[in-house]
BATI-23631 format. One record per residue (C-alpha): x, y, z; chain. Coordinates in Angstrom, 1 decimal. Example, Ala and Ser with C-alpha at 12.3 -4.5 7.8 and 13.67 -1.06 7.14 Angstrom:
BEGIN
+--------+--------+--------+--------+
!     px !     py !     pz ! chaine !
+--------+--------+--------+--------+
!   12.3 !   -4.5 !    7.8 !      A !
!   13.7 !   -1.1 !    7.1 !      A !
+--------+--------+--------+--------+
This chain:
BEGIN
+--------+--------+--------+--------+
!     px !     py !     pz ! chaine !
+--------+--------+--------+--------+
!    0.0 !    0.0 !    0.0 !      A !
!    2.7 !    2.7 !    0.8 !      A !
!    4.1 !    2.2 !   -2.7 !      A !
!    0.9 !    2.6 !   -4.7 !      A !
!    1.4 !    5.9 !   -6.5 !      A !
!   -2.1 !    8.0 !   -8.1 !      A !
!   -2.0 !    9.1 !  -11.5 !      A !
!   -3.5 !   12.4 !  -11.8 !      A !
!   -3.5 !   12.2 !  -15.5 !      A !
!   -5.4 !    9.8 !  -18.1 !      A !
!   -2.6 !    9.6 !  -20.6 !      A !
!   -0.4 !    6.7 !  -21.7 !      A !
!    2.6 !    7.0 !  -19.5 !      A !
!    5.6 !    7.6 !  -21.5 !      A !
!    8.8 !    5.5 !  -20.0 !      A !
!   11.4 !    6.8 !  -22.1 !      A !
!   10.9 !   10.4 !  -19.8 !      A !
!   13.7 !    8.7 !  -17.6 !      A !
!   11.5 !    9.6 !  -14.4 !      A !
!   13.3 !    7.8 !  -10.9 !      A !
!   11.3 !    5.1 !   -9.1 !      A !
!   10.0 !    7.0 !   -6.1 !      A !
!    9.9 !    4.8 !   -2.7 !      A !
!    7.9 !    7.1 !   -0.5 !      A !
!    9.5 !    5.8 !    2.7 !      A !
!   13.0 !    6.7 !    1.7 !      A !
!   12.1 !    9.8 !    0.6 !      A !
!   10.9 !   10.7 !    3.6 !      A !
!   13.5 !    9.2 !    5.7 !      A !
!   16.2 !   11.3 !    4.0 !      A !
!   14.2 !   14.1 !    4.8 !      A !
!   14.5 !   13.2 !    8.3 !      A !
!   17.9 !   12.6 !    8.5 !      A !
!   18.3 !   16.0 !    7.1 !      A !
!   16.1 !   17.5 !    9.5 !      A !
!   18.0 !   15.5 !   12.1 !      A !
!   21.7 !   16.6 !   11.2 !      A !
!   20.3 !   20.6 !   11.6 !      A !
!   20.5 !   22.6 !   14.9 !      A !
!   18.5 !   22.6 !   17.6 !      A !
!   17.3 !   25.7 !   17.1 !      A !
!   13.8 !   26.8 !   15.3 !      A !
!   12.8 !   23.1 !   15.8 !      A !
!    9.5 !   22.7 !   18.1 !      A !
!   10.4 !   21.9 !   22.1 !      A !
!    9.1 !   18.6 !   23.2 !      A !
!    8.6 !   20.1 !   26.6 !      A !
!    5.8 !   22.4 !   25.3 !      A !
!    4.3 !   20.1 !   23.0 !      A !
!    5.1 !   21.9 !   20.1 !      A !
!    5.0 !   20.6 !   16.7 !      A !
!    5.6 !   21.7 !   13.4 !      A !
!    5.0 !   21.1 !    9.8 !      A !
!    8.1 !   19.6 !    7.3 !      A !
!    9.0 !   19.6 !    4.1 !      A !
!   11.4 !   18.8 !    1.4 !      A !
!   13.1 !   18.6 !   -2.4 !      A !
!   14.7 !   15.5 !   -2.9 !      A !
!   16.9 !   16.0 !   -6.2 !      A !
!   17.9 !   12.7 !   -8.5 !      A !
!   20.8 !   13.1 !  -10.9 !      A !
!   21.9 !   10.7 !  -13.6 !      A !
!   23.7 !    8.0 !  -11.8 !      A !
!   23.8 !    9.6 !   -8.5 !      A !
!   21.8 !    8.9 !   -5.3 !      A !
!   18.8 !   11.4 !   -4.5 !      A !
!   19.8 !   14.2 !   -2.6 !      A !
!   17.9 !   16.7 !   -0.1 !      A !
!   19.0 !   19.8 !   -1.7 !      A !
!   16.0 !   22.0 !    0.2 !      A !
!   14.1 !   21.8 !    3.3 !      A !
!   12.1 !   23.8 !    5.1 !      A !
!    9.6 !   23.9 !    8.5 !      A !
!    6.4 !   26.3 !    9.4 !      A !
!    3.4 !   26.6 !   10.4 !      A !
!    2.6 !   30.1 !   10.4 !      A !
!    1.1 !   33.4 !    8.9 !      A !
!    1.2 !   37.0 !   10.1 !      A !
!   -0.5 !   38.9 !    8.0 !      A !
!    1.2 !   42.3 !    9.8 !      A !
!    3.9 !   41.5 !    7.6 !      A !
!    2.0 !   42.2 !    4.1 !      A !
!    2.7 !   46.3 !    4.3 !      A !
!    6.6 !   45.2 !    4.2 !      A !
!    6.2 !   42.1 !    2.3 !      A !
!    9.7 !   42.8 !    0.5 !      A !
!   11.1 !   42.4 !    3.5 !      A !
!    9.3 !   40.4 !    6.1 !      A !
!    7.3 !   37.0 !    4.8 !      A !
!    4.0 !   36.7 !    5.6 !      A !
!    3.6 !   32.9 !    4.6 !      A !
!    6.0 !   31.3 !    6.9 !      A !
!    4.0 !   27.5 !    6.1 !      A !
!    6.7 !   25.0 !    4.7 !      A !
!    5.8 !   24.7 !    2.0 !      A !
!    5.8 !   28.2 !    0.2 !      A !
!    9.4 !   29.0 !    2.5 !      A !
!   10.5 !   25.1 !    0.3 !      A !
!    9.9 !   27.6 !   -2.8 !      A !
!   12.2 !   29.9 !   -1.2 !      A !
!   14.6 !   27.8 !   -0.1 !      A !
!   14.8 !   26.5 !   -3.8 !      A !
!   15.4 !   29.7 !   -5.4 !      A !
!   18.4 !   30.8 !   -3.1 !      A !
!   19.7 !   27.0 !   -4.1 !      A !
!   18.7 !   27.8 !   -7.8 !      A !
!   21.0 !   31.1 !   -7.0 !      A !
!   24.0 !   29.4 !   -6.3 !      A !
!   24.3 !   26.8 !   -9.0 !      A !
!   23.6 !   29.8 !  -11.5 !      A !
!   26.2 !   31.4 !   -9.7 !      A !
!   28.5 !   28.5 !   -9.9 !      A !
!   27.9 !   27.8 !  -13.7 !      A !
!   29.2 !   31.4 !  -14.4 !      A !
!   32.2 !   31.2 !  -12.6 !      A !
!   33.4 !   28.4 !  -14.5 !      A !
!   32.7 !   30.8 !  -17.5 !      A !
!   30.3 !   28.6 !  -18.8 !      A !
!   27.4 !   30.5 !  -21.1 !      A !
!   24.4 !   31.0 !  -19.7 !      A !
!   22.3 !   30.1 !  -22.5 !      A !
!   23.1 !   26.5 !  -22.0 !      A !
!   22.5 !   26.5 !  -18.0 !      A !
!   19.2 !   24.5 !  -18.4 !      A !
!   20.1 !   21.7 !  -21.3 !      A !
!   23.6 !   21.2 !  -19.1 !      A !
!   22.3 !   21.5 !  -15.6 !      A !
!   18.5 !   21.2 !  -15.3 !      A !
!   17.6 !   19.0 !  -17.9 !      A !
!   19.2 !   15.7 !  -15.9 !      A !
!   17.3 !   16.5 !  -13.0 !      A !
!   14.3 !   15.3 !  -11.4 !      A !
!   12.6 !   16.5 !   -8.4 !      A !
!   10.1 !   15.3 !   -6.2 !      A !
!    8.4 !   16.9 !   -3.2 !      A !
!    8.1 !   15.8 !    0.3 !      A !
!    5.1 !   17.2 !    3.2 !      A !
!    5.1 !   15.5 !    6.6 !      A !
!    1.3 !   16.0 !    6.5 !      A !
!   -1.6 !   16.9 !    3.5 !      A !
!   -0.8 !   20.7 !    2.6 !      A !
!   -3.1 !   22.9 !    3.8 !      A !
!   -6.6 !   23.7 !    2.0 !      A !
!   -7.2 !   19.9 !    1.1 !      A !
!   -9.7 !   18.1 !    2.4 !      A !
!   -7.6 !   17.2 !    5.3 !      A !
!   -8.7 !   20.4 !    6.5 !      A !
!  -12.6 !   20.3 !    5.1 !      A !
!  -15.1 !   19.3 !    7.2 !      A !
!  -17.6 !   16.2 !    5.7 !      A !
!  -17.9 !   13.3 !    4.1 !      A !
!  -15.3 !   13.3 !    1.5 !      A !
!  -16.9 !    9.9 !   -0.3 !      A !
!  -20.6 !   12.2 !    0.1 !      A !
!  -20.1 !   15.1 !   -0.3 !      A !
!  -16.9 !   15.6 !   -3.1 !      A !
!  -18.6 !   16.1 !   -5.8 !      A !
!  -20.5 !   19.5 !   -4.4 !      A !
!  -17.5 !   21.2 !   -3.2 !      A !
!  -16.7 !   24.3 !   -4.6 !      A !
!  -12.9 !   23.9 !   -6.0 !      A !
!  -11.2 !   27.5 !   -6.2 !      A !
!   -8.6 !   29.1 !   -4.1 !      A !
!   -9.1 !   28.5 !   -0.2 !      A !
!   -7.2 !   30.9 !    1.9 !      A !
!   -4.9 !   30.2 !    5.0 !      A !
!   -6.3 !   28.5 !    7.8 !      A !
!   -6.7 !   29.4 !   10.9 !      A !
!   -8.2 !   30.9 !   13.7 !      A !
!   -5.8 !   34.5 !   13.8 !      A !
!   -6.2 !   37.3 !   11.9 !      A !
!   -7.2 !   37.0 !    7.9 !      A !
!   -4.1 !   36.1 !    5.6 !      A !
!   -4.5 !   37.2 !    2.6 !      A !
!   -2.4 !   33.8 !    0.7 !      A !
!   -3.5 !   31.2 !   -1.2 !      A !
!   -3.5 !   28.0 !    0.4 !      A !
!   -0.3 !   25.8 !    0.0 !      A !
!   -2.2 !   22.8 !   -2.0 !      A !
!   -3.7 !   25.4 !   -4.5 !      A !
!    0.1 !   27.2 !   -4.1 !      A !
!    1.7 !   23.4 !   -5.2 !      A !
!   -0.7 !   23.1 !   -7.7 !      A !
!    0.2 !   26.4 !   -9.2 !      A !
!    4.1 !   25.2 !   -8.9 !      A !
!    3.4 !   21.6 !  -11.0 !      A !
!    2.9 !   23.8 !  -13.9 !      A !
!    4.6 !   27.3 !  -13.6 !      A !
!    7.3 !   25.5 !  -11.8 !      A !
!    9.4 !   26.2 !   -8.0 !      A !
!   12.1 !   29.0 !  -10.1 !      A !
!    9.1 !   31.7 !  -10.1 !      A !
!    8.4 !   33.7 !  -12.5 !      A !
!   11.7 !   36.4 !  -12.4 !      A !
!   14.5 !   33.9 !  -12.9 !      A !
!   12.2 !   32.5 !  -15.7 !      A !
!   14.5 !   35.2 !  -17.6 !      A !
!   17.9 !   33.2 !  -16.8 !      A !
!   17.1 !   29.9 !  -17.0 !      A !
!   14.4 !   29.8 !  -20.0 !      A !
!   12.2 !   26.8 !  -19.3 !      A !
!   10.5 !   26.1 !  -16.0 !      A !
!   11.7 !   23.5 !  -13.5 !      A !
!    8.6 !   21.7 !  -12.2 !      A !
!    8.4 !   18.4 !  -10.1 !      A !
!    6.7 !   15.1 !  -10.9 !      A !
!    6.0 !   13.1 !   -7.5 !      A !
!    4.6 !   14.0 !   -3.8 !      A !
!    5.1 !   11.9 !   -1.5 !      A !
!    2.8 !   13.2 !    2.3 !      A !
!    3.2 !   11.8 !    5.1 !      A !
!    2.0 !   10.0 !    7.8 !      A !
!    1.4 !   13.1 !   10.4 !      A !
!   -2.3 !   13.5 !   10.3 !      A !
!   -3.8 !   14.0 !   13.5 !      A !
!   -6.0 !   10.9 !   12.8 !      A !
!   -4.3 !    7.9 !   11.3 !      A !
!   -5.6 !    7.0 !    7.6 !      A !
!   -5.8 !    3.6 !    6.4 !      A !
!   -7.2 !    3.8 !    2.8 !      A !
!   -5.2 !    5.1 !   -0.2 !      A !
!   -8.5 !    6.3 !   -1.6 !      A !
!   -8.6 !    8.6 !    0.9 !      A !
!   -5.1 !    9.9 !   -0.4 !      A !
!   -6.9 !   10.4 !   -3.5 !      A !
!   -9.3 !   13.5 !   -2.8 !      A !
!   -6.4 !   15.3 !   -3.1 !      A !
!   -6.2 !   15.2 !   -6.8 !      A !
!   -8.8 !   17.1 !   -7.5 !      A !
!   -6.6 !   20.3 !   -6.3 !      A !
!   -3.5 !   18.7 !   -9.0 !      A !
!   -5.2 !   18.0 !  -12.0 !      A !
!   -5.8 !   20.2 !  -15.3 !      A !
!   -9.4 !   19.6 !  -16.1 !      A !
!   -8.8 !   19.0 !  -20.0 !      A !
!  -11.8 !   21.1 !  -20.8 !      A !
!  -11.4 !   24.3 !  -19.0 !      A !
!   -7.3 !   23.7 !  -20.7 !      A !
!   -8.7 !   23.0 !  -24.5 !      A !
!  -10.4 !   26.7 !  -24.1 !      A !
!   -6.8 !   28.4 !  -23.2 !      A !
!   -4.3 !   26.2 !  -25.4 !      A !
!   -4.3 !   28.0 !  -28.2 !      A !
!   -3.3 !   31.8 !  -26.0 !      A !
!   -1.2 !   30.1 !  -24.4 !      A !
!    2.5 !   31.6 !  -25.1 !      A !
!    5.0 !   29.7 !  -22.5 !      A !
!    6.5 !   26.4 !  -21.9 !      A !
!    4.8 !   25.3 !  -19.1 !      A !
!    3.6 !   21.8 !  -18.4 !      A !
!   -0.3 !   21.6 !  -18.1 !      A !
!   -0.5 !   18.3 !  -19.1 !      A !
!    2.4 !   16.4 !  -17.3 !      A !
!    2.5 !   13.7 !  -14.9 !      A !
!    2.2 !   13.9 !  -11.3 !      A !
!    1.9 !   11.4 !   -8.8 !      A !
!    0.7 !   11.2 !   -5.2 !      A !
!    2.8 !    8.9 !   -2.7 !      A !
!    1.9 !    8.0 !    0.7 !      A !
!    4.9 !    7.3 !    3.2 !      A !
!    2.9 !    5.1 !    5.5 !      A !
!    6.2 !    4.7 !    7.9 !      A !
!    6.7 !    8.4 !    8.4 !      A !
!    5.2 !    9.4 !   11.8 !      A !
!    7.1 !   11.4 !   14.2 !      A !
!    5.7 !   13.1 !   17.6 !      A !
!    7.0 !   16.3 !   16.4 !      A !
!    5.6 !   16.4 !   13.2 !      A !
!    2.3 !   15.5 !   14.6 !      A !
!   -0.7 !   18.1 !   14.3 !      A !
!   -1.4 !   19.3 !   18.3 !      A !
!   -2.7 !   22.5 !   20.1 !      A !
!    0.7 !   24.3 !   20.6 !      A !
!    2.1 !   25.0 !   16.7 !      A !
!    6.2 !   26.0 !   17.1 !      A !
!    7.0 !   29.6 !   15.9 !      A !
!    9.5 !   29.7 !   14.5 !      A !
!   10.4 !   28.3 !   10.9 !      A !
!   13.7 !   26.4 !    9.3 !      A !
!   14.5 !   27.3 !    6.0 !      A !
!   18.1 !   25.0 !    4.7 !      A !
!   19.0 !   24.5 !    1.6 !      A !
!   22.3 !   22.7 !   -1.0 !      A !
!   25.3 !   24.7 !   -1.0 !      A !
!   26.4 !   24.0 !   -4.6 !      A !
!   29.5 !   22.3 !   -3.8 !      A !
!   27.5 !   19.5 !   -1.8 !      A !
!   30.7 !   19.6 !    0.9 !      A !
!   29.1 !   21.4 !    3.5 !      A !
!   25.9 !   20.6 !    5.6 !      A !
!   22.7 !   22.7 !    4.4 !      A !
!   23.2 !   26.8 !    4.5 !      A !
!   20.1 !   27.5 !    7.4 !      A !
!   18.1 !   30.8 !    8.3 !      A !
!   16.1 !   30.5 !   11.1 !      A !
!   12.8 !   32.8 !   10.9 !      A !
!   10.5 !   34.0 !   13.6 !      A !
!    7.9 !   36.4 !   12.6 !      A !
!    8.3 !   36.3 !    9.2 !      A !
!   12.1 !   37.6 !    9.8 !      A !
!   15.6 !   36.4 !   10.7 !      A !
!   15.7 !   35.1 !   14.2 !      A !
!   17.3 !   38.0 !   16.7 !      A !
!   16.5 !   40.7 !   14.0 !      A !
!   15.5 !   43.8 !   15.7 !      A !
!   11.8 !   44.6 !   15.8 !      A !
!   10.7 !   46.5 !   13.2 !      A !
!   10.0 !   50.7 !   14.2 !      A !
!    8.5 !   53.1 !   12.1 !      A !
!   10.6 !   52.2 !    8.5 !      A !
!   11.6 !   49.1 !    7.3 !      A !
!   15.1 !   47.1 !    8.6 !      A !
!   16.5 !   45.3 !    5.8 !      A !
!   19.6 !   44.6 !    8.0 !      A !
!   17.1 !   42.7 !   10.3 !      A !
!   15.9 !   40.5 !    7.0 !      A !
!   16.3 !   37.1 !    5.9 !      A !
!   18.2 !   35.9 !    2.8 !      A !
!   14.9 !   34.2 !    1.5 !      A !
!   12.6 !   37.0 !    1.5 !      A !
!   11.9 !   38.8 !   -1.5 !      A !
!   13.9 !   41.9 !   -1.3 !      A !
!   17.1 !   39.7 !   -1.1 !      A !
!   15.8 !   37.2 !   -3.7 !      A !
!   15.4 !   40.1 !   -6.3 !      A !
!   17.9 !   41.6 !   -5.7 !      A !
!   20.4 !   38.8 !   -6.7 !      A !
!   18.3 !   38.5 !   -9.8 !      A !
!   18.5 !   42.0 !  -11.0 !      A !
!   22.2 !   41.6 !  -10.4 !      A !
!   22.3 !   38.4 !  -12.7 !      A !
!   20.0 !   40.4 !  -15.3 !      A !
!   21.9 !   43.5 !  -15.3 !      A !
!   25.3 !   41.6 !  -15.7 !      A !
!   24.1 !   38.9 !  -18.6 !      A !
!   21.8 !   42.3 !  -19.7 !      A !
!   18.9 !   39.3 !  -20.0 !      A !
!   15.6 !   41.1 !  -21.1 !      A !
!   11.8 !   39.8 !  -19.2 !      A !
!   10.9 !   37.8 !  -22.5 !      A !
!    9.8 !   34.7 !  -20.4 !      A !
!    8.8 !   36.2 !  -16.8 !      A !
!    6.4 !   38.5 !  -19.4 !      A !
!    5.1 !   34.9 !  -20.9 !      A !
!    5.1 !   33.5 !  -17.7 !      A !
!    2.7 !   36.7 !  -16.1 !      A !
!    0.3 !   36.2 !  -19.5 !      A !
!   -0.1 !   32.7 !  -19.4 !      A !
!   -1.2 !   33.4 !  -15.3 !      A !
!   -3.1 !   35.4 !  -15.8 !      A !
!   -5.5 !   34.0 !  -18.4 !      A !
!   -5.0 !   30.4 !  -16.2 !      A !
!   -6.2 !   32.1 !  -13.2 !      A !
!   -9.5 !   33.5 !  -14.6 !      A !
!  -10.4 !   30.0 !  -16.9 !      A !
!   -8.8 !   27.1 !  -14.3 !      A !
!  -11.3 !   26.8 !  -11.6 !      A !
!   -8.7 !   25.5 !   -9.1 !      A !
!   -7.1 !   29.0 !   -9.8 !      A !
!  -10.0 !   31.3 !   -9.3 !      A !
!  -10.4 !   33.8 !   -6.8 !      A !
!   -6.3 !   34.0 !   -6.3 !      A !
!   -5.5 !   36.5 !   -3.9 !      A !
!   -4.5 !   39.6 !   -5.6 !      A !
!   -0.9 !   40.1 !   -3.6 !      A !
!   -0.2 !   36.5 !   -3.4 !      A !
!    2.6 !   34.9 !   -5.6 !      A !
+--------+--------+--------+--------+
């Protein structure tokens, strides 16, 4: 059962794609052990019965062991943070910080590939194109029916599937739900739309592997399978965009669903007292040294002053937006790269958000 994978497409599947055999279990494990090798600090403190929320990107290679080259904890909004959202983060879940994470990785092998004075132009056929990616949540992402009250098997078919926003009992967070937010990422890709510029083709991930954290302990795979709903292009709502569509993103490939049954820690475990503060690690390019960390607590860099009356950018963390652009713009002013793609890749948004119905009602600030 733990290997049984869910096809979220009705298409042949093509084996000469070279896609890695996913075992659930040991993806999750080396997510563990990743977690495991980190600091103790920003994890949740057993003594208050805190728990927290993990996830990964395991990367496969040509003839080379998977690798956790990402990983990131949260379970957190704060909204207070959306006036200075270039340099605070208000969506401090682990999943949208993984996207983070990523990108400062992405930075560094860009970074790496130019000091060998290799042409940028062939970064993604030399680098990317080898790779494979697949994405890692201790528990279901939040806005799936893990979090829906009902019947799933009754009542399914009359949910209304559109943008949920974050949970929670606090003050209204304007951001999109992370499954809606992963389901945007399967086919705009984790690079965003910025470094679209750089790179030229979107790097997207075909496996999910959840697991076994849920409060309540889930023995059917067909539960497992209500998530689809919030992953698959509905072919015709896609047939009436296809022809406007202008970029090379990947509506129509494969994504599966895996279920690590063996993955259940205590401190991954969904309780009343959520930890706050978030991990966010990720691959230094050389693969020598342990993962690079940032430890975040309201939505900045642990030990960062508190913000006055004008922003602090000394006080910010290398994964929020002002830092993230900023060693963009350097890149694009260097390589004078012009926004051909990140234009395409704003277009084709757009007209996905108002015909996709998993898409609709997308918060306006949200990314």
């Amino acid at each position: 059962m733990a290997n049984k994978r869910i096809r979220l497409d009705d298409d042949e599947y093509d084996p000469t794609d070279n896609e890695p055999e996913i075992d659930p279990n040991v993806i999750a494990s080396l997510c563990y052990d990743s977690y495991n090798r980190l600091g103790k600090s920003g994890k949740p403190n057993p003594r208050k019965n805190e728990y927290t929320i993990i996830a990964g990107l395991v990367e496969f290679r040509d003839k080379s062991s998977p690798t956790v080259v990402c990983l990131t904890t949260g379970t957190k909004c704060f909204p207070k943070n959306v006036p200075y959202r270039d340099e605070d983060i208000v969506d401090c879940h682990a999943e949208p910080l993984l996207k983070r994470a990523f990108k400062c990785y992405l930075n560094e092998v860009i970074n790496d590939w130019i000091d060998d004075n290799k042409k940028l132009d062939q970064f993604y056929d030399e680098v990317i194109r080898g790779r494979h990616y697949c994405l890692f949540v201790s528990q279901f992402p939040c806005g799936s029916f893990s979090r829906w009250k009902g019947d799933p098997l009754h009542d399914s078919k009359n949910r209304k599937i559109c943008v949920n926003r974050k949970p929670g009992r606090g003050e209204f967070c304007p951001k999109a739900a992370c499954v809606h937010k992963i389901a945007k990422w399967r086919i705009f890709g984790l690079q965003g739309s910025r470094i679209l510029d750089i790179i030229g083709k979107p790097i997207t991930f075909n496996h999910i592997v959840i697991g076994n954290c849920e409060t309540e302990y889930r023995e059917t795979m067909e539960e497992l399978d209500s998530i689809k709903d919030y992953l698959i292009t509905i072919p015709n709502e896609y047939s009436k965009i296809s022809n406007d569509l202008i970029g090379d993103f990947q509506f129509s490939q494969f994504c599966h669903i895996h279920f690590a049954q063996q993955f259940r820690h205590p401190e991954f475990v969904r309780n009343n007292i959520p930890c706050g503060s978030s991990i966010v690690a990720w691959m230094s390019c050389d693969r020598k040294t342990n993962l690079k960390t940032e430890i975040l607590a309201n939505g900045r860099r642990l030990g960062a002053a508190k913000r006055k009356t004008f922003p602090n950018i000394l006080g910010t963390s290398r994964v929020c937006d002002f830092y993230l652009r900023q060693n963009l713009e350097q890149l694009m002013v260097k390589f004078n790269i012009k926004n051909i793609n990140s234009e395409k890749y704003q277009k084709d948004w757009s007209l996905t958000q108002k015909n996709l119905s998993i898409f609709k009602d997308w918060p306006i600030i949200d990314v």
